[in-house]
N, C-alpha and C positions, 0 to 999 in steps of 0.2 A: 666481505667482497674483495676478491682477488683485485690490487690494481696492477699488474703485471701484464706489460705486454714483450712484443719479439724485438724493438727499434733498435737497441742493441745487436743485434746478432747481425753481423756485418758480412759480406763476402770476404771480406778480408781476414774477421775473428771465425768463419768457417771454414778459410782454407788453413788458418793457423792449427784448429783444433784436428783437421784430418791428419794434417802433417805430424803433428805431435803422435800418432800410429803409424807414423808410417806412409800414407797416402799422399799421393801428388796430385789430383783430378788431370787428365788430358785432355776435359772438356770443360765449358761453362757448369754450372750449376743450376739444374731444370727443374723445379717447383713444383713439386707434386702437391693434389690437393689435399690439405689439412689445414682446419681451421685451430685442433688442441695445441699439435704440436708442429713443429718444423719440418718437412722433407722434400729433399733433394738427390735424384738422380745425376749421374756422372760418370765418364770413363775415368780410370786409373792409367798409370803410364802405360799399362800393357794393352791398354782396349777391353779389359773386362769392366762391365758397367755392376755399377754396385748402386743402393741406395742409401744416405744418412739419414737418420730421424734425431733432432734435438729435440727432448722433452722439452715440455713447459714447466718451467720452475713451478713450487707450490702447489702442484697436484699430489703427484707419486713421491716416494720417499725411494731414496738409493735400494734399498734390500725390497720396494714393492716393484720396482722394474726386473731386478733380478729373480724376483719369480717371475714374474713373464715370462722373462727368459728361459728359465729353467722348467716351466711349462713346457714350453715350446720344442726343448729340446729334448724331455722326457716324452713328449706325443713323435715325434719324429722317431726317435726309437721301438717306439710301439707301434712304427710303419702308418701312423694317422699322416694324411699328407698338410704337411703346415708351412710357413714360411720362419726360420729359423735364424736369430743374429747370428753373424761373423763374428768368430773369436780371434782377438791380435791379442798379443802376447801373454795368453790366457785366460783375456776377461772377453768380457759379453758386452759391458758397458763402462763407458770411457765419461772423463771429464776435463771440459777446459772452461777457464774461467767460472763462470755463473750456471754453467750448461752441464746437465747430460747428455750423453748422444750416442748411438749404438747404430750398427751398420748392417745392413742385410745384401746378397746376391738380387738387383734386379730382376725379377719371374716375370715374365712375360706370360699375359693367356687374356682370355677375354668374358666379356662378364657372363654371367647365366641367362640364360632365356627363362623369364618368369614364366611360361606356360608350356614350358617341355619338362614332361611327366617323369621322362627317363633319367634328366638330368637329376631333376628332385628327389628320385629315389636313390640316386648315386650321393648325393649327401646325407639323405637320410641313415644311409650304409655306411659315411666315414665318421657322422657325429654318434653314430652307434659303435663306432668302434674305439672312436674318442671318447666317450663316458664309460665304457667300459676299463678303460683304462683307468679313466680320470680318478674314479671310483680308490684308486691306490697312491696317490699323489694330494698330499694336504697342503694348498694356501694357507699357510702361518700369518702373512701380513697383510694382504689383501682380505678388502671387505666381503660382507657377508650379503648376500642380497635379502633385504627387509625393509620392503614400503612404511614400516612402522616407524621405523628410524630416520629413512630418506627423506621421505614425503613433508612433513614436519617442518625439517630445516630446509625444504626446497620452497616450500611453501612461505618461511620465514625472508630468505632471501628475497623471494618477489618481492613481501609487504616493505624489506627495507629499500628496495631500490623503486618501485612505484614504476611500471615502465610504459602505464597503461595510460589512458586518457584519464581524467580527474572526474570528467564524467559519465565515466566504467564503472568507476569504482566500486561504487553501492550493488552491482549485481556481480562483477568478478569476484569480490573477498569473497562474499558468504556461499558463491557458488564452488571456488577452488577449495574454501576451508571444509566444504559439503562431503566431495570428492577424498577427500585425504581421510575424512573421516572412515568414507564407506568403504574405501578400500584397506583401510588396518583392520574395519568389522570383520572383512570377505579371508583376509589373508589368514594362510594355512600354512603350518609349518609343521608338519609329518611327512616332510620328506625327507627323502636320503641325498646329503649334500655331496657334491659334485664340483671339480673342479674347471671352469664353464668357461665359454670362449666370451661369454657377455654380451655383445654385440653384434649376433650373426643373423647379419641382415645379407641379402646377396651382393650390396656390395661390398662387403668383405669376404668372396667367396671368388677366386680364378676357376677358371675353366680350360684345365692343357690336360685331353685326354680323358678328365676327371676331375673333381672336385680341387681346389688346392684353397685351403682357410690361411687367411695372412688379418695383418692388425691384433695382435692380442692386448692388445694397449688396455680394455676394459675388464680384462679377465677377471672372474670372484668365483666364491663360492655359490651356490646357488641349487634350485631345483633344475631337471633336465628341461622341463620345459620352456624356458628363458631361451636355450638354444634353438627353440624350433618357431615356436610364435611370432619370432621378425621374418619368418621366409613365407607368413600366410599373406594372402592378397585378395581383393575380391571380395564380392558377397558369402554369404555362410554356405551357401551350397559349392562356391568355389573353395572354400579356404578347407572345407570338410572332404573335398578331393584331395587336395592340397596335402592336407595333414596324413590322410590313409593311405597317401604315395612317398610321404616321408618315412613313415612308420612301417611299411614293408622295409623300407631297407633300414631303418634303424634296429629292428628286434631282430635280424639277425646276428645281433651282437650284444645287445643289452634289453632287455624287459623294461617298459616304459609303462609306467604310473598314470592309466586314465582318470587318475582323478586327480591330476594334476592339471585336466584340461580347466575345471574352475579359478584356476591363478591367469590364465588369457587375459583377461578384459582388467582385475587388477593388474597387471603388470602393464598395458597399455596404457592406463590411465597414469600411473607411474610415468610412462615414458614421455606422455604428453606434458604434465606436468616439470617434468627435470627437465625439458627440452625449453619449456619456457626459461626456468630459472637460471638453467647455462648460457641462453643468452642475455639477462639482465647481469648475471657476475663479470660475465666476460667484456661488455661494451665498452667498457674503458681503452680495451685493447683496440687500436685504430682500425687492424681488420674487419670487427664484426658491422660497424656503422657500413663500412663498404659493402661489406658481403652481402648484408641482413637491413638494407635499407627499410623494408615494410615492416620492419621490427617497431618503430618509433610511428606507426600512423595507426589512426584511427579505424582504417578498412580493415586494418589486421588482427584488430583486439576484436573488435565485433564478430570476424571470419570464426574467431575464438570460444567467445559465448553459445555461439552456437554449438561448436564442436564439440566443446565441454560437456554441453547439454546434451544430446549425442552419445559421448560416452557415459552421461548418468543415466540412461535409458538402458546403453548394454550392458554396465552393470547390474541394473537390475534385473536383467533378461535373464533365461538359465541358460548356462553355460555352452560349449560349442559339445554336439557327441557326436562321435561317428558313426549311430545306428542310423540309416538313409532312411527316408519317408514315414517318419516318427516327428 
């Protein structure tokens, strides 16, 4: 269990570390939202607004940020629209003190409309032309996405930290430990690995003109359909719209693996599960009590068993297809 939190990172040791590049802010320090890591918006002496991000110690290792980076900068050249660090005096990523911290150009735009078909097909069109690419670009250090591995030790982290009620507990263990099972049974690994944005959900997705992908914070290796299963919403008759509006513009760039659609619902169940376990590692850190008060009640573990249950129904279900009225 990480006990690491930010209490240290001071205004003061964040104006120390920009200056040490070079940077002077001409403005306060404005707090973007992020619970992983640290970011701040700011003007420079000349009025161009940039943003910092200070890692969280103990996640990423130095050379696993600089693939990001170097993701980021090899899709930019392959015209995929990304958001990309500021290089000062030829690095990407910089340190002071205890901290990394890398800096990008402010992008301004606005988020996606979850139910504009046009928009969704415009992404579908740039993460097709991002895996396309990606297809040529191998993560060395970054992880490999497999529930088999994850799930496990996310599962183990809950049982250490206990975040539930005492008397949850005889239907959460054997129903989480159920889960993890069934979804290593379901998982498939005949795909062709991909270097993946990880986390593309539409909020990490601008809207100036066209699609613009920013945060690659969780990039891995992966199947393509990781990139596309956080933009589904809605019932199955929704999400099967959803998906065959993505996929118009995606295959105009890359050929996408239908039977990749059977990793949906495990990868969901994945995601509910690491979502609990990140917030029992992280509580120590004072933010998350604030942030995530219904983390620690009783309404919320139960909100849980259900959901849980829920996703061992869609697991069982067969998978999502895009043949309609079938």
């Amino acid at each position: 269990m990480s006990q690491f939190h930010f209490q240290q990172l001071t205004p003061d040791l964040m104006l120390d570390a920009l200056a040490g590049v070079g940077l002077y802010p001409d403005s306060g320090l404005l707090p973007l939202n992020s619970y992983e890591n640290r970011v701040y918006q700011f003007r420079n002496e000349t009025g161009e607004r940039l943003v910092v991000k200070f890692y969280r110690p103990e996640r990423w290792t130095a050379e696993q940020i600089r693939e990001e980076h170097a993701l980021a900068a090899f899709l930019a050249e392959e015209e995929v629209p990304v958001a990309v660090p500021l290089s000062q005096d030829g690095a990407t990523l910089h340190r002071h003190g205890d901290y990394w911290f890398a800096l990008w150009p402010s992008l301004g735009g606005r988020h996606l409309e979850p139910d504009n078909l046009d928009q969704l097909e415009a992404v579908g069109h740039q993460l097709g032309r991002w895996h396309a690419a990606a297809s040529r670009f191998q993560l060395q250090a970054r992880p490999r996405l497999d529930p088999r591995q994850s799930l496990p030790l996310a599962l183990a982290q809950l049982e250490a930290a206990v975040p539930w009620p005492m008397g949850l507990a005889e239907q959460l263990r054997p129903q989480l430990a159920r889960l993890v099972r069934q979804v290593g049974e379901r998982w498939q690994t005949d795909w062709a690995p991909l270097a993946l944005h990880g986390d593309c959900h539409l909020g990490n997705i601008l809207w100036r003109d066209g699609p613009l992908f920013v945060d690659l914070d969780d990039c891995l290796t992966g199947p393509a359909v990781q990139d596309l299963w956080l933009l589904l919403s809605g019932d199955q008759a929704e999400q099967r719209l959803q998906l065959d509006t993505l996929l118009a513009g995606y295959e105009e760039f890359a050929e996408f693996d239908h039977r990749q659609l059977a990793l949906i619902e495990p990868l969901r169940t994945q995601r509910q599960i690491q979502h609990l376990a990140w917030l029992a590692r992280r509580w120590a850190d004072p933010a998350f009590p604030a942030a995530f008060p219904w983390f620690a009640t009783e309404a919320f573990w139960l909100q849980q068993l259900q959901q849980l249950a829920e996703q061992e129904r869609a697991l069982a279900a067969p998978p999502i297809s895009l043949t309609f009225g079938l």
